[in-house]
N, C-alpha and C positions, 0 to 999 in steps of 0.2 A: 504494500500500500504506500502512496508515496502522500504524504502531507504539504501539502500550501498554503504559507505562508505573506502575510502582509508585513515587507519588510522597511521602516522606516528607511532606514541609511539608501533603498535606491527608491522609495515610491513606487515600488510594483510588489506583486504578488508573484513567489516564485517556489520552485519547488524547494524542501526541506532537508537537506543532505547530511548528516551528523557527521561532526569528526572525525570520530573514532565508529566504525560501523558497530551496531547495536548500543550506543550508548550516546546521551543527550548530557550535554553541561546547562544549566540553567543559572541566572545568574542576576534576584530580583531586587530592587533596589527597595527596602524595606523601612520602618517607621523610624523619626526621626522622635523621639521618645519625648516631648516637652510637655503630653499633655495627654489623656486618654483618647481611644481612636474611636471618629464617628462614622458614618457610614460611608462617606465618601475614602474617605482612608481603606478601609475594609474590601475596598469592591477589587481592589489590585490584588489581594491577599486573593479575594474569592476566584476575579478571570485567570491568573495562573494556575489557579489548582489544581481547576477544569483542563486548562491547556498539559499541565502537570500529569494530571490521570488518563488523558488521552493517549498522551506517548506511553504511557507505563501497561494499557490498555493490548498496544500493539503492541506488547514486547518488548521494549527500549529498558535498559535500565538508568534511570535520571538519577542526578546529581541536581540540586537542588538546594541554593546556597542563599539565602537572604538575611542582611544584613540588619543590623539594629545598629543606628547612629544616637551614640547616647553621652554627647558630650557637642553641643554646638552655643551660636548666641542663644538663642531660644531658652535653650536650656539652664542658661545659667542664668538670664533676668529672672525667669520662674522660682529656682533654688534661691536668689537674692530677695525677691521677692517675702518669699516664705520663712527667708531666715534658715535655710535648712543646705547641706554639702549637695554639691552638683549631682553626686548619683542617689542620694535619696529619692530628686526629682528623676531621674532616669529608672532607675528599677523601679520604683511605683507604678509607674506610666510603661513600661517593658513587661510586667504582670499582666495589664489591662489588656495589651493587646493579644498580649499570646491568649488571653480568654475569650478575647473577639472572637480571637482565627477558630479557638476551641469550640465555641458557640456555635461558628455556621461552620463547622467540620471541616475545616480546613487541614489538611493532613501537615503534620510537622515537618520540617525543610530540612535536609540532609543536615547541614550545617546552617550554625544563626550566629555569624561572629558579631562581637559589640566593637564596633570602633576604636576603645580606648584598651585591648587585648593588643592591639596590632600596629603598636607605634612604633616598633622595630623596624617590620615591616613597611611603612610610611617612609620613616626617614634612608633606607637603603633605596628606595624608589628614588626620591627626590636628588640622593647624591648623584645616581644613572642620570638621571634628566640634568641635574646641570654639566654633568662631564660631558652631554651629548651637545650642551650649548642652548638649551633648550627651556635652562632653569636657572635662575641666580638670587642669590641673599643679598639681602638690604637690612640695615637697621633690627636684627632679628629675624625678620619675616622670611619665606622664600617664595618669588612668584614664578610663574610662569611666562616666557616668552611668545604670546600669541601670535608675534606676526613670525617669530623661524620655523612656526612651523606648515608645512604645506598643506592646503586643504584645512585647514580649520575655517570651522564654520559650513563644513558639508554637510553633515546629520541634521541641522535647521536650516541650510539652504541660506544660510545668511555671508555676505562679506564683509570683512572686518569692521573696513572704515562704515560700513552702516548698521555696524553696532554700539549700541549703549555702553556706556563706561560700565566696569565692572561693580560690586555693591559697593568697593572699599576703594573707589577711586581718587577718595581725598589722600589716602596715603603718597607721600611725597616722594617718598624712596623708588618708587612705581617709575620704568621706563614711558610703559605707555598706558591710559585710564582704563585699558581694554584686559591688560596683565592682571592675572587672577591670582591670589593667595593659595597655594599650598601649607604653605606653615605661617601661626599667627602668633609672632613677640608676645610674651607674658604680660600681660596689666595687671596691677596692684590686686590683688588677691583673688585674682583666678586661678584654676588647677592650672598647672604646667607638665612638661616634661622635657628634660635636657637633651637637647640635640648637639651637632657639629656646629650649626648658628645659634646657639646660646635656647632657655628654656622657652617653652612655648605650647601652642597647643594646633590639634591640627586642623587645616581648613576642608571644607565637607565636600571637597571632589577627591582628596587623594586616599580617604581612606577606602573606598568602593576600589580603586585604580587596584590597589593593594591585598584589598581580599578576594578581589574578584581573581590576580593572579596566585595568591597563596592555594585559594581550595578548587580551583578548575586549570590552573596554568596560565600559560604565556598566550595560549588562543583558545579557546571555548565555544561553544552554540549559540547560545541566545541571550541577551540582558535586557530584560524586559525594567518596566516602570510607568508609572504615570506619564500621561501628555505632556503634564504640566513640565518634568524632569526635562524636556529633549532639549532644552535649552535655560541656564547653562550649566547645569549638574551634565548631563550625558555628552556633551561637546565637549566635558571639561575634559571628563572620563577618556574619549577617545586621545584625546591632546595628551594626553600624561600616558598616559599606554602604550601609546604610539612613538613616542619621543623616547621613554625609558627601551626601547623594542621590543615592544610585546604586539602581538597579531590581534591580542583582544576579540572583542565580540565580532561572529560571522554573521549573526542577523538580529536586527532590534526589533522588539516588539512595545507597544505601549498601548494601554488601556485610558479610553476617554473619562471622563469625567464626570462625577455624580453632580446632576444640581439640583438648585432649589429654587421655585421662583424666577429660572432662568438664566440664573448665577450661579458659579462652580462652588459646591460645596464647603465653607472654609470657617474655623473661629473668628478670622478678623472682619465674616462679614456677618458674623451672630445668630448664621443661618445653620448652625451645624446640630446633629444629631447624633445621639454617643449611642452605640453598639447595645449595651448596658442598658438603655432605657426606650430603646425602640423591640427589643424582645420581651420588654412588659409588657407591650402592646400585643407582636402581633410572633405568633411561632416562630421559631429560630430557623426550620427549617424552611420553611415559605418565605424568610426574610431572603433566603442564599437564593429558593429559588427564583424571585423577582430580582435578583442582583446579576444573579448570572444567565436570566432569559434574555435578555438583551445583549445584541456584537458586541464585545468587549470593548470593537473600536468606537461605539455610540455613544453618545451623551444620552444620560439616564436621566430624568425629573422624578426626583423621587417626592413622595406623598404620601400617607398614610392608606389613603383612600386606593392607591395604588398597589400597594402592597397586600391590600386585605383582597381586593380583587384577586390579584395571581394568586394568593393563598386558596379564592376559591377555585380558583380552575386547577390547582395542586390536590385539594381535597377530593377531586372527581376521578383522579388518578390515583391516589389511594385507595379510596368507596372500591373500582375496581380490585384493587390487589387485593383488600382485603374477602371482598366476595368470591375474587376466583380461588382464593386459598382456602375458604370456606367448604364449597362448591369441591374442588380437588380432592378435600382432607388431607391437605398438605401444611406443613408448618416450618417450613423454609423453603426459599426457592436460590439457588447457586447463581451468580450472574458469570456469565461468557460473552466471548466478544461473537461466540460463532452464532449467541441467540439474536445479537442487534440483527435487521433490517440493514439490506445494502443504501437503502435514501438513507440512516442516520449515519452509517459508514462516512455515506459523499458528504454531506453537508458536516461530519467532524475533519474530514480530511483540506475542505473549504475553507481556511483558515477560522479554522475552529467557530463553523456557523450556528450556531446552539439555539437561534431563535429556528431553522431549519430544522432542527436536531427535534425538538420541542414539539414541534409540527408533528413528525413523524411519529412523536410519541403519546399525545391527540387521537391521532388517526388508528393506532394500535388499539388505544385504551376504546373508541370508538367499535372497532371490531369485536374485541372482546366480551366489551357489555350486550352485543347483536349475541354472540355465540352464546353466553349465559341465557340469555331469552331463552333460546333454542335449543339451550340443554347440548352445544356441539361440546362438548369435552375436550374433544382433540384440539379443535381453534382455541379455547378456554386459555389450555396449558401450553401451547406454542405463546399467544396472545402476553401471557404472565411472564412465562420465560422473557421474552424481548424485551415488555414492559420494564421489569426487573434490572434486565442487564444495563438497559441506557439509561437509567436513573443512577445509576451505579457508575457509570463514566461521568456523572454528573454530579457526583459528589450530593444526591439528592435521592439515596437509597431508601424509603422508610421503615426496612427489613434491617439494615447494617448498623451501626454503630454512627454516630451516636443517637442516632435519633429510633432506633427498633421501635417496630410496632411489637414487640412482646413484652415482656415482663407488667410493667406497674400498668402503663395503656391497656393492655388485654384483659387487668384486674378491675379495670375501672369498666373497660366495655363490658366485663360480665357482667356487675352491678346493674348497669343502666339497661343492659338487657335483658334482663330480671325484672327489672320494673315497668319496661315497654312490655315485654310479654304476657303482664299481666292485665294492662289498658288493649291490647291486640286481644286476650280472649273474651274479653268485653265488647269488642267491637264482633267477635266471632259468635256470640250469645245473639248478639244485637239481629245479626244479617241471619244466623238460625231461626230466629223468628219473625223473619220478616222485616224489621222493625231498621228500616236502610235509614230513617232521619235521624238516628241515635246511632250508627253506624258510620253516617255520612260525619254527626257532629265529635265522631272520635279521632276521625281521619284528619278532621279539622285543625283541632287542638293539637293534635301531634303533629300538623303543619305549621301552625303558629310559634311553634318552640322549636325550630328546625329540624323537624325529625317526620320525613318522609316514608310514606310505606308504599309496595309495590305488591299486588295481586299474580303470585306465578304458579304454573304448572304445581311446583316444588314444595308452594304454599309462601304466607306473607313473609319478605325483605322488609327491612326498615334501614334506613340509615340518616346520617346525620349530613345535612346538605349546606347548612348558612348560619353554620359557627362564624362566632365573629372574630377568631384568629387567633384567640391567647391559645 
C-alpha cells in the first residue's frame, strides 16, 4: 500500500517513502508547558495519533518522538508571576497535558524529551553551526546567521529581506534584525546553564534541532506540528539542521487550527477551552471523535453544540456494535486491517482522509443495522468486524481501552435494563389487551427520556438515542 502525503516543504501531495524500509521516524513538535492545554493545543496531539496508528496499522514500526519545551519566556513570567521555580510551573502544566493526550486516548510517544534534559546536546549543535560559519556569539547570546544560509525561508515561501525582524531584534549584538537566538545570556535570576559563551538558557528552535537529531538521527521521516509553527519555529529548525549537517526532516506535515468565533484558538484571545473542563460537558471519546472527523489540514470551529452533534452520530455507531454483539452473543470483537473496507483503505492512504474514512464507516454501520432487521447474521458479523477495525485505526474503538464498553458501562446498562424491561412489559400487558393508547402512551414517555424502542421479529430493542453527551 503506498501512502500520500500533503507535504508542506514542496506544496504537493506525494507518495510516502520511509527511510529505512519498514520503519517510520516521526518527529512532533509538542507542548510548550506555560499553562494547561485547551482544545486547540490537543487537536495536534489527536491528528498525529491517527496518522501515528495508520502506519502502525500497515505494518510500519514508528518511532514516535514529541517533545515537551519546558523552560521558555512564557514560562518563566508565569513561575515569577506565582512566586514559584521555573519547573514547578512546567511539570504542573506537563501533568495536564499528558492527561489530555490520556483522556482522548492518545497512545504514548516512543520518546517525550523535556528541553532542559538536552542542553549538552544544544550546545554541541551550536558549536557545528558556528564552525560551519553559520553561527556566532555576541555579548553571551548565540544567533544564527540567516542570510549564509541558502534557501532559508523555503518551508514558508518567504524571502529574507521581506521578512519581519526576529522577536529579539532590539538586541544590539545582532548582525542583522532577521538573526534569531539560539542561546539566551543569563538575566538577573533566571535559571541558566554554562556554556562555551558564558551561562544562559536556550532559545526555542535549537532544542527540537537537537532532539529531533539525538532520538531519530541526522535524517528522519516526518516533523509534523501546528500551522501556526511553519514559521519561525520550523524554518528555524531546518536553518540549524541544515547548517550543523544534518538531512533532517524528509516531509512536513502540519495540522490547521482549532477556532472559535472565527479566531485560532489561543489564551491571549480569552477564547480558549481546557481539555479538563470541556469532558465535563461532553464524553471524552466523542470529544477525539469531533477533533479528529475533520482533515487534519482544516480549520475546525469548535462549539459545544458541535460537538454534542458528532457525539450523536458516534452514539449511532455504537447503538450498532452494541446490538450486533448482542444479536452474535459475542463479547469481543478482534480488529484487522484485513476486516477495513478497501474505500476506508483509499481514503486513509489519501493523506490521511478521515472525514472519507468516517463516511465509509456510516455506510457500514448503515448496512448493518439493514442486516439486523433481516436477521442476515453473516452481513451482521462481516458489518461488526469492519465497523470495529476502522474505529480502531481511529483511535475511537469503544471495545478497547480506554474507553471499553464492558466492565462499569455494561453494569450500568444492566440496571437501566432492568428497569426499561419492566415499563416494556407494561407496555406488552397494554397491547395484550388491546388497550394501544396506554401502549402508544408508554412508547411515548420512553421517547421523551431518550430511550427508543423498536418492534422486531426477535421481539422489542430499546436503546438510548439523545443523550446529551456526558
Amino acid at each position: 500500500m503506498t501512502v500520500r502525503v500533503y507535504d508542506t516543504s514542496t506544496r504537493t501531495t506525494r507518495a510516502f517513502e520511509p527511510l529505512v524500509p519498514g520503519r517510520v521516524g516521526i518527529y512532533l513538535c509538542g507542548a510548550t508547558v506555560q499553562a494547561p492545554p485547551h482544545v486547540g493545543h490537543i487537536r495536534s496531539g489527536v491528528a498525529f495519533d491517527v496518522i501515528r496508528r495508520w502506519f502502525e496499522a500497515t505494518g510500519l514500526n514508528v518511532t514516535f518522538v514529541r517533545n515537551v519545551t519546558d523552560i521558555d519566556d512564557k514560562i518563566l513570567h508565569n513561575a515569577g508571576h506565582d512566586d514559584v521555580p521555573y519547573w514547578v510551573v512546567a511539570m504542573k502544566n506537563e501533568r495536564a497535558f499528558n492527561r489530555a493526550y490520556d483522556i482522548l486516548g492518545c497512545l504514548p510517544p516512543t520518546y517525550e524529551p523535556r528541553a532542559t534534559g538536552h542542553i549538552p546536546e544544544m550546545i554541541e549543535m551550536m558549536q557545528r553551526i558556528i564552525e560551519q560559519g553559520h553561527g556566532y556569539a555576541a555579548g553571551g547570546d548565540v544567533y544564527f546567521d540567516v542570510r549564509s544560509q541558502e534557501g532559508y525561508g523555503s518551508l514558508s515561501g518567504q524571502k529574507i529581506d521581506d521578512m519581519l525582524a526576529a522577536s529579539d531584534a532590539e538586541a544590539l549584538a545582532k548582525r542583522d534584525p532577521r538573526d534569531f537566538a539560539m542561546w539566551k545570556a543569563a538575566k538577573v535570576d533566571e535559571p541558566h546553564w554554562n556554556t562555551p559563551w558564558g551561562p544562559g538558557r536556550p532559545g526555542w528552535h535549537i532544542e527540537c534541532s537537537a532532539m529531533a537529531h539525538k532520538y531519530l538521527g541526522a535524517e528522519f521521516d516526518i516533523h509534523g506540528g501546528g500551522l501556526d509553527l511553519v514559521f519561525p519555529h520550523h524554518e528555524n529548525e531546518i536553518a540549524q539542521s541544515k547548517a550543523a549537517g544534518d538531512g533532517f526532516a524528509r516531509y512536513w506535515l502540519h495540522n490547521a487550527w482549532v477556532t472559535t468565533a472565527g479566531e485560532k484558538m489561543s489564551k491571549s484571545l480569552g477564547n480558549s477551552l481546557l481539555v479538563e473542563e470541556v469532558v465535563t460537558r461532553v464524553r471524552p471519546i466523542e470529544l477525539r471523535y469531533y477533533l479528529a472527523g475533520s482533515h487534519y489540514r482544516s480549520m475546525l470551529e469548535f462549539s459545544d453544540d458541535a460537538v454534542i452533534d458528532a457525539g450523536q452520530g458516534f452514539r449511532r455507531i455504537e447503538g450498532f456494535i452494541e446490538r450486533a454483539m448482542e444479536t452474535l452473543g459475542v463479547s469481543e470483537v478482534v480488529p484487522a486491517l484485513s476486516s477495513c473496507p478497501q474505500t476506508f483503505v483509499d481514503a486513509m492512504n489519501d493523506d490521511f482522509s478521515v472525514p472519507q474514512a468516517l463516511a465509509v464507516i456510516h455506510e457500514t454501520v448503515r448496512a448493518g443495522n439493514a442486516a439486523l432487521a433481516d436477521a442476515d447474521n453473516a452481513t451482521v458479523q462481516s458489518s461488526l468486524a469492519a465497523t470495529v477495525s476502522m474505529l480502531d485505526v481511529l483511535g475511537i474503538n469503544p471495545l478497547a481501552a480506554p474507553w471499553s464498553i464492558a466492565a462499569s458501562a455494561q453494569d450500568q446498562r444492566g440496571v437501566i435494563d432492568s428497569l426499561v424491561q419492566v415499563v416494556l412489559d407494561q407496555r406488552a400487558d397494554a397491547r395484550a389487551r388491546k388497550d394501544f393508547a396506554a401502549a402508544d402512551a408508554i412508547r411515548d414517555g420512553l421517547q421523551s427520556i431518550g430511550i427508543s424502542i423498536e418492534d422486531t421479529a426477535a421481539g422489542v430493542r430499546w436503546s438510548l438515542e439523545n443523550r446529551d453527551g456526558r
